[in-house]
C-alpha positions as CSV (number, residue, x, y, z in Angstrom):
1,X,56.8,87.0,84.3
2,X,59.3,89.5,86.2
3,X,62.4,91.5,85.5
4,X,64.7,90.5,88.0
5,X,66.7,93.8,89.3
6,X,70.0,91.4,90.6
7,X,73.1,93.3,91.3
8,X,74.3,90.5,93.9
9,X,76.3,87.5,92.6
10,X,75.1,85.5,96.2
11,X,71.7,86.4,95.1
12,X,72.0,84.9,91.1
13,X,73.7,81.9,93.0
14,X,70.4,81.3,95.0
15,X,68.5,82.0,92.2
16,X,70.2,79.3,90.1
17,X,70.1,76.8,93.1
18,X,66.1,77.4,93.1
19,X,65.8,76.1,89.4
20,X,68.2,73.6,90.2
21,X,71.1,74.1,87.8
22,X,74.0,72.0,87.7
23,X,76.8,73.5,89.5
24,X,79.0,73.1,86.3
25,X,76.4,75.2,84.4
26,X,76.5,77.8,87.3
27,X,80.1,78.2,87.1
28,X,79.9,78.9,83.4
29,X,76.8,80.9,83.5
30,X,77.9,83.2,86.8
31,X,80.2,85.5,84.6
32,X,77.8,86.0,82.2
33,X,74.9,87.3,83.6
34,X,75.6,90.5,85.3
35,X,76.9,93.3,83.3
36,X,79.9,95.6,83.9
37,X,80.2,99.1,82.5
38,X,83.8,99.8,82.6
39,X,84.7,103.8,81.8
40,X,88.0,104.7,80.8
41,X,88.7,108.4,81.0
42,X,91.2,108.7,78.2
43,X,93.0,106.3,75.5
44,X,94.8,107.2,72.1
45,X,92.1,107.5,69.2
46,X,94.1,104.1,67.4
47,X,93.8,102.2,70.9
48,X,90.0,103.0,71.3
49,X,88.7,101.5,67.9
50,X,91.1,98.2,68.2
51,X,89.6,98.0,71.5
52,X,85.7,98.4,70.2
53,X,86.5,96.0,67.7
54,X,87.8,93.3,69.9
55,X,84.7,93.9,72.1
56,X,82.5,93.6,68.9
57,X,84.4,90.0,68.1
58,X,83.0,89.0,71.6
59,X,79.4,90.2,71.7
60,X,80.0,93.3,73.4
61,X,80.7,96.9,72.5
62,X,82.5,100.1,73.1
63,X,81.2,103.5,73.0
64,X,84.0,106.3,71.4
65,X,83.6,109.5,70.5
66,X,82.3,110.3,66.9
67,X,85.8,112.2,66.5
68,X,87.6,109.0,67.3
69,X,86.1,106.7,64.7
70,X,87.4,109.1,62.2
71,X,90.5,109.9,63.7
72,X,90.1,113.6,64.1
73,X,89.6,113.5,67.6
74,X,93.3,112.0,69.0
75,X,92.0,111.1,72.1
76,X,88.9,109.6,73.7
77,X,86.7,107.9,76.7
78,X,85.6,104.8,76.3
79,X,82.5,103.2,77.7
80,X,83.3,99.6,77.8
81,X,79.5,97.2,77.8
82,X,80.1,93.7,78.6
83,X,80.0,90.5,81.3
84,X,82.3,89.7,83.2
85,X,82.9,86.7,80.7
86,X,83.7,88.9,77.9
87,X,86.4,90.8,79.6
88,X,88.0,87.8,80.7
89,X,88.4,86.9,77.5
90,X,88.8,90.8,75.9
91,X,91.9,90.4,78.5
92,X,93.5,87.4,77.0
93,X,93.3,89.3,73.3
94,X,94.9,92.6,74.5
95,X,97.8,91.1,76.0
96,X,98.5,90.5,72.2
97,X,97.6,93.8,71.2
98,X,100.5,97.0,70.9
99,X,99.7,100.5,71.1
100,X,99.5,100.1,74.9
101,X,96.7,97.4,75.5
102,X,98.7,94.8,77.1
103,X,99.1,97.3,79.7
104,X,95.6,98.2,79.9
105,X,94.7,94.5,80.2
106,X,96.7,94.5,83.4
107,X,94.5,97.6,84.5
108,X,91.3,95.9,83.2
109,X,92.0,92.2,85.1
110,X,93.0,94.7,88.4
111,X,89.9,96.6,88.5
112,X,87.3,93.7,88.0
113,X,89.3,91.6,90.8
114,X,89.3,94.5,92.8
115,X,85.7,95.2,92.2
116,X,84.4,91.5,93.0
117,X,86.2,91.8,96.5
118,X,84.2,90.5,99.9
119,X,86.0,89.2,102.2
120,X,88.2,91.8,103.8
121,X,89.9,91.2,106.9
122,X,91.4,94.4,108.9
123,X,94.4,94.1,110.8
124,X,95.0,97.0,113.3
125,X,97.7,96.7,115.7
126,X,96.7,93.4,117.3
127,X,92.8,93.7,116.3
128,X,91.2,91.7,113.2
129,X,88.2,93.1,112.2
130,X,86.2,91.2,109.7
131,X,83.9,93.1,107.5
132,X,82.5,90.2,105.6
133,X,79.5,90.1,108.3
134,X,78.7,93.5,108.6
135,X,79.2,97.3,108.2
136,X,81.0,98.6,110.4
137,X,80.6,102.1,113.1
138,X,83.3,104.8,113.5
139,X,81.5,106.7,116.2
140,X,83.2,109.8,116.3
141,X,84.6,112.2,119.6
142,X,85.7,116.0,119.0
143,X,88.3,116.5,121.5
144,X,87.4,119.9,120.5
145,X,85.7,123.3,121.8
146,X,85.0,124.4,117.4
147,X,83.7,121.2,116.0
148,X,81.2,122.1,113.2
149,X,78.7,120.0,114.3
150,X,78.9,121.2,117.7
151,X,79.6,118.8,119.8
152,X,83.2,119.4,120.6
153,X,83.8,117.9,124.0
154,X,86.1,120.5,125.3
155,X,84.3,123.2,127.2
156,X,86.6,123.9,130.3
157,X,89.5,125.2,129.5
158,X,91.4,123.2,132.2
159,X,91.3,119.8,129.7
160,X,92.0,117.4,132.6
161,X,88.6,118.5,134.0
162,X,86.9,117.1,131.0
163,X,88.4,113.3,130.7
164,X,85.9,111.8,133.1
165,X,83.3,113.0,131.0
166,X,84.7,112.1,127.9
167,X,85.3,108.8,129.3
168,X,81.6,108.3,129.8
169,X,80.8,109.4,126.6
170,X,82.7,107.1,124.8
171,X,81.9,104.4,127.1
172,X,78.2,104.9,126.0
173,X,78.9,105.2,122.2
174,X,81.0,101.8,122.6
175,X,77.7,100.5,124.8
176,X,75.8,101.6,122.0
177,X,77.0,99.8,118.8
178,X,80.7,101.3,117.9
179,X,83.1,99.0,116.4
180,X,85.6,101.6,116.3
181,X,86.5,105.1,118.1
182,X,88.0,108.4,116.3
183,X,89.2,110.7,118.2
184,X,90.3,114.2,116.9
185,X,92.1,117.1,118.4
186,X,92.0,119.8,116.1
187,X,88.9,120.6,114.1
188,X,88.6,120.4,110.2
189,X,85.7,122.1,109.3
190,X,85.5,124.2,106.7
191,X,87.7,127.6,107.0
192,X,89.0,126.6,110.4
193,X,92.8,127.5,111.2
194,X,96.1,125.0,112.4
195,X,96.4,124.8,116.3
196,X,99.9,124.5,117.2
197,X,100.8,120.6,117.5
198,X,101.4,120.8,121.3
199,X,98.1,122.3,121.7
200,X,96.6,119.0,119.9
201,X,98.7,116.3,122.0
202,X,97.4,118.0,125.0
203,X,93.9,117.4,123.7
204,X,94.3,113.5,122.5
205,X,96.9,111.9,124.6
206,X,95.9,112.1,127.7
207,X,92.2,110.9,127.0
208,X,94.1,108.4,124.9
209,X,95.5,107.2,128.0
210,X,92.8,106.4,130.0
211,X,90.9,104.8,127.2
212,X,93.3,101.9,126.0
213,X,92.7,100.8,130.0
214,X,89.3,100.8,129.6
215,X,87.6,99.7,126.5
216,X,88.4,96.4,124.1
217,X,87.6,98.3,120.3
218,X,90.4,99.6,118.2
219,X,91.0,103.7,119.2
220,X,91.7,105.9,115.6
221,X,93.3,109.4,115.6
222,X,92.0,111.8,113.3
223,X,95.1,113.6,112.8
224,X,97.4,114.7,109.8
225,X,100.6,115.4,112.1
226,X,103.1,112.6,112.1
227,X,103.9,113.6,115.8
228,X,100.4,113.2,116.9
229,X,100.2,109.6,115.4
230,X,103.2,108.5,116.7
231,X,102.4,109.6,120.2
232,X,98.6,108.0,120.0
233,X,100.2,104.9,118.5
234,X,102.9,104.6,121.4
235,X,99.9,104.7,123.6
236,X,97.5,102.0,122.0
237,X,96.0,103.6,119.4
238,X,95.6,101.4,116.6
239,X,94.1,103.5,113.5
240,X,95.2,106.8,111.5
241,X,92.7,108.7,110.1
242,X,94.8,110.8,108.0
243,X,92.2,113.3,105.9
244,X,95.3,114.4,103.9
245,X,95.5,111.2,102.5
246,X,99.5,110.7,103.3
247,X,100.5,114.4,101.6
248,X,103.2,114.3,104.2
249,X,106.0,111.9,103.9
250,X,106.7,112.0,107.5
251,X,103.2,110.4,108.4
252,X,104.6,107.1,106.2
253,X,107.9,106.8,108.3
254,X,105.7,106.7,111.4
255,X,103.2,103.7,110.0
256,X,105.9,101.8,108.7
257,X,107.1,101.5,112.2
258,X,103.9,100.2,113.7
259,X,101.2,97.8,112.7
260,X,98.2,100.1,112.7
261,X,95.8,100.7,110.2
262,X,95.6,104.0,108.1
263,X,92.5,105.2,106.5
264,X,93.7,107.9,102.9
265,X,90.9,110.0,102.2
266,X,90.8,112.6,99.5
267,X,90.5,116.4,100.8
268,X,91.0,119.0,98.2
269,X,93.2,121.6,99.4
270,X,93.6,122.1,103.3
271,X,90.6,122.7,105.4
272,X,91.1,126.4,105.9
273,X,90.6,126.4,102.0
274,X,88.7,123.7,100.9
275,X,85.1,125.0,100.3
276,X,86.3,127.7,98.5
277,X,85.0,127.2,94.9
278,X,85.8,123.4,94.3
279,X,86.4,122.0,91.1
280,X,87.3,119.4,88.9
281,X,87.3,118.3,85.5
282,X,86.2,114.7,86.7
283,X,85.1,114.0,90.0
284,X,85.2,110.3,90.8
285,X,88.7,110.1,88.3
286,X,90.3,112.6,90.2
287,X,89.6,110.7,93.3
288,X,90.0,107.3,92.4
289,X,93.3,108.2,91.0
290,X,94.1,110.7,93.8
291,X,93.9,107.5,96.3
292,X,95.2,104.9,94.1
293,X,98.3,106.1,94.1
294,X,98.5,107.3,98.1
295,X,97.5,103.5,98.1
296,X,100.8,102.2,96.1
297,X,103.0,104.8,98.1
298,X,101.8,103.1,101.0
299,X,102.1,99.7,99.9
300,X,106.0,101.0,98.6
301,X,106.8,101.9,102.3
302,X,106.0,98.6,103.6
303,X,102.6,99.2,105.1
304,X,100.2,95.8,104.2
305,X,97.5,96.2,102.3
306,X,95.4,94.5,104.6
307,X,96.2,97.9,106.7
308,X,94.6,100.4,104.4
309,X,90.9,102.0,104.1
310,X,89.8,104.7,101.6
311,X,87.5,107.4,102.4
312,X,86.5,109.7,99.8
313,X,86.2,112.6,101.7
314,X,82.3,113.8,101.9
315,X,82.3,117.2,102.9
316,X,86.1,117.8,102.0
317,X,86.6,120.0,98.9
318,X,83.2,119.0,97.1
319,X,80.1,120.8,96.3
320,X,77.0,119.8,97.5
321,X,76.3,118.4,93.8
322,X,79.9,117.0,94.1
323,X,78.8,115.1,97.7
324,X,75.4,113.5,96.4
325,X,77.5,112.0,93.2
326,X,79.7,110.7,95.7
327,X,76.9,109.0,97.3
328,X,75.1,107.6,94.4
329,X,78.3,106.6,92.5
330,X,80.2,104.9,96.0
331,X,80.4,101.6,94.4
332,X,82.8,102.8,91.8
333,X,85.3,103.0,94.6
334,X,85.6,99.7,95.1
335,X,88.1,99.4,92.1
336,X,90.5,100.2,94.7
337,X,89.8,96.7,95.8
338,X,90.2,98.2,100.0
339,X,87.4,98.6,102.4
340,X,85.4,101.7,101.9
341,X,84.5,104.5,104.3
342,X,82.7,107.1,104.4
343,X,81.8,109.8,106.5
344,X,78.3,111.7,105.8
345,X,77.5,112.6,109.8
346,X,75.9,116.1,110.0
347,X,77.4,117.7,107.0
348,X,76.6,120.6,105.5
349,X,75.3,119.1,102.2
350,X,72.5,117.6,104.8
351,X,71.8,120.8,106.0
352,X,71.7,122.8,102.5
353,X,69.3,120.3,101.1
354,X,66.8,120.3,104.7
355,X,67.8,123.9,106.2
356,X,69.0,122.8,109.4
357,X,71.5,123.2,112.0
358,X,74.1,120.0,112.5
359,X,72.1,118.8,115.4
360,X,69.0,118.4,113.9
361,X,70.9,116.3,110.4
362,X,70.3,112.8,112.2
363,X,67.6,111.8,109.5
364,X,69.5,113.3,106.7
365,X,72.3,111.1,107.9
366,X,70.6,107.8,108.3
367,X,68.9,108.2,104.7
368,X,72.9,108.8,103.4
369,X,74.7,106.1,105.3
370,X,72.0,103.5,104.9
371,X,72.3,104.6,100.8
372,X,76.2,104.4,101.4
373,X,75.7,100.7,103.0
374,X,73.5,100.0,99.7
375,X,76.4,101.1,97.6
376,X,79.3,99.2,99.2
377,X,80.3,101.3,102.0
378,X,82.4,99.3,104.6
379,X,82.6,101.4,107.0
380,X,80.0,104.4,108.5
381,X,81.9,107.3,110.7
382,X,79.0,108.9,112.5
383,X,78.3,111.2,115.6
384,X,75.1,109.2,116.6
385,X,76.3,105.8,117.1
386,X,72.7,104.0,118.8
387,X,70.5,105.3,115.4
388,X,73.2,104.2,113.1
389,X,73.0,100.8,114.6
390,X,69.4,100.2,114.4
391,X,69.1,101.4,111.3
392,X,72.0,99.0,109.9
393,X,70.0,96.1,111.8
394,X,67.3,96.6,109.9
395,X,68.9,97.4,106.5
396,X,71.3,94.1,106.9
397,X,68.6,92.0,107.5
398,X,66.5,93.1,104.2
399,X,70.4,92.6,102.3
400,X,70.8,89.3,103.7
401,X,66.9,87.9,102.8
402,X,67.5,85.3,100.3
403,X,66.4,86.4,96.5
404,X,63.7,83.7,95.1
C-alpha cells in the first residue's frame, strides 16, 4: 500500500492506463483527482460566505476569516479547497450569483486554464521555439566592465578591441547548450547608476552586428531604453528583456512595430534603489498582479500573446526571504498562463545563504534552477551555460520516467 505523491496529470493518465481504465472513466475521473488550492487575496464579507456555501453544496470548502462569518470583518481572503471538477461546476453556479461572482467566475475559469497550460510555442521575429520538450537556456553576456557577478566582458576601454573575444565567448556558450543569448549593456545590479544611452548602443550594437552573421539562436537585449531595442531589433535581434516590465510607454510603440518577443519582469523600484529596504504587503499578489496587467497593456498594443514571457525578477527588489518564496512558490505564476523565466545565476541571495563571492555561486545556482525547473520554470537565464545543461539532462530525464 503507497501514498502516491502525483502532481502531474501525464503521470495520473499512466497511472490509469496501468489499471486499465476505460478511457470514458478517465475523462470523468481526471478532474477529480488532483486538488487545487485557489487563494483570493480579498472579496466583500457577503461574497465570501455565498461563495463557501456553494463550495459546501459541491463537496468542497472555503476558508474565511472568523470576522467574515459574522460580518464584522467587511472584507476577507478566501482559501478555496477543491478538484478541478468542483470548480467547473462552482463556475457554472456563480455566473448566477450577484454581488460580483459572475465576474469572479470569469477570473476563476481564467486562472485554472491558465494554470493547466503546456504546450507553449514562442514566436520571436522569425524563430519558433517550442517549450513543450524542454527547458530552455538564456546564457547571459555582460557587455559590461561593472557586472555584479564579475564577468563583465568589457575590459579595454577601446570596445572594438573586445568583439573578437566576445564573439568566441558566445560562440562557446551557444556550443555549449544555449537556446537563447542576452546581451546587456548597462549593468543592473544593485545601487549601480544610468549610463548615458549612447554609451550603451556603443556597447550592444556593434557586437550585435557581428553576431546575427554568425550564430542561428534568437539574440535578446537586456535593455529598458526604447532606443536601444529598436536599434538591436533593426539589427536581428529578436527578444527584449525589459526588467522594468514595460514602465515606459515608449518601449510598447517600439514592439508593436516588430515581431519580437518581450520578456516583463517585476523590479521594485529602479536598480540604483531597489535593495533598499523592500517591502510588500503580499509578495506573490503584488507580483502576479504587477505582471498581469503589463501583460494586458501589451496584449492592448497589439503585441501577441504568443510573444510574451514573465520573469519575476529574483534578485530585483526582494529580500533574500522574499527570493527563496519566489522559488518555492514559482508554480503560482503560471496563472499568467505565459512561459516562465527565471533568473537565479549568481545572486546574492546564493551568496548570503553560502558566504561566497559570485564566482564561486555555480552550485547554489544549479540547486535553484533545477528547483525552478521542478516548479514550472520555462526558461533558466544563467551565466554558466555547459553545467546548466547537464544538470537539466539529468533532471528531464527523472521528469519524463513514466509513474507506475
Amino acid at each position: 500500500m503507497r501514498i502516491l505523491d502525483i502532481k502531474d496529470t501525464s503521470d495520473l493518465k499512466n497511472l490509469f492506463k496501468k489499471l486499465k481504465v476505460d478511457p470514458y472513466g478517465i475523462k470523468i475521473m481526471l478532474p477529480k483527482a488532483i486538488p487545487y488550492l485557489i487563494y483570493i487575496d480579498k472579496l466583500p464579507h457577503i461574497s465570501a460566505n455565498i461563495l463557501k456555501q456553494e463550495m459546501l453544496s459541491l463537496g468542497a470548502d472555503t476558508a474565511i476569516s472568523k470576522g467574515a462569518l459574522t460580518g464584522k470583518d467587511k472584507t476577507t481572503g478566501c482559501l478555496l479547497i477543491g478538484n478541478l471538477s468542483q470548480y467547473q461546476r462552482l463556475t457554472e453556479k456563480l455566473k448566477k450569483q450577484p454581488f460580483g461572482l459572475d465576474k469572479l467566475a470569469e477570473d476563476l475559469s481564467l486562472i485554472l486554464a491558465n494554470y493547466q497550460k503546456d504546450n507553449f510555442i514562442l514566436k520571436l521575429n522569425g524563430y519558433s521555439l517550442n517549450l513543450n520538450k524542454k527547458t530552455l537556456i538564456m546564457g547571459i553576456v555582460n557587455l559590461t566592465p561593472d557586472s555584479f557577478s564579475g564577468d563583465g566582458l568589457y575590459k579595454n576601454p577601446k570596445l572594438k578591441d573586445e568583439i573578437p573575444k566576445i564573439i568566441e565567448y558566445v560562440e562557446k556558450m551557444v556550443k555549449d547548450g544555449a537556446d537563447i543569448v542576452d546581451l546587456g549593456g548597462q549593468s543592473s545590479r544593485p545601487g549601480s547608476r544610468p549610463i548615458p544611452v549612447e554609451e550603451e548602443l556603443q556597447r550592444t550594437i556593434p557586437v550585435i552586428k557581428k553576431l546575427t552573421k554568425r550564430i542561428k539562436i534568437p539574440l535578446s537585449i537586456d535593455t529598458y531604453r526604447a532606443e536601444v531595442a529598436q536599434q538591436a531589433l533593426d539589427n536581428g535581434v529578436s527578444l527584449v528583456n525589459d526588467i522594468t516590465g514595460l514602465r515606459n510607454p515608449k518601449m510598447l510603440k517600439v514592439l508593436k512595430k516588430y515581431k519580437a518577443g518581450i520578456v516583463i519582469m517585476h523590479m521594485k523600484g529602479m536598480p540604483s534603489t531597489m535593495q533598499i529596504n523592500p517591502q510588500y504587503r503580499s509578495l506573490i499578489d503584488e507580483i502576479i498582479l504587477f505582471l498581469s496587467r503589463a501583460i494586458n497593456k501589451a496584449k492592448e498594443q497589439g503585441i501577441e500573446e504568443e510573444r510574451i514571457i514573465v520573469d519575476p525578477g529574483i534578485g530585483f527588489g526582494k529580500t533574500l526571504e522574499h527570493n527563496l518564496l519566489l522559488l518555492k512558490a514559482l508554480r503560482e505564476f503560471k496563472v499568467l498562463g505565459r512561459p516562465i523565466l527565471v533568473g537565479p545565476s549568481r545572486k546574492s541571495f546564493i551568496g548570503k545563504l553560502l558566504n561566497l563571492e559570485p564566482q564561486q555561486r555555480l552550485y547554489g545556482t544549479l540547486a535553484s534552477v533545477c528547483l525552478s525547473v521542478i516548479n514550472g520554470a520555462n526558461i533558466l537565464r544563467v551565466h554558466d551555460v555547459k553545467e546548466t545543461k547537464q544538470a537539466l539532462i539529468i533532471l528531464e530525464n527523472i521528469l519524463k520516467t513514466n509513474y507506475t
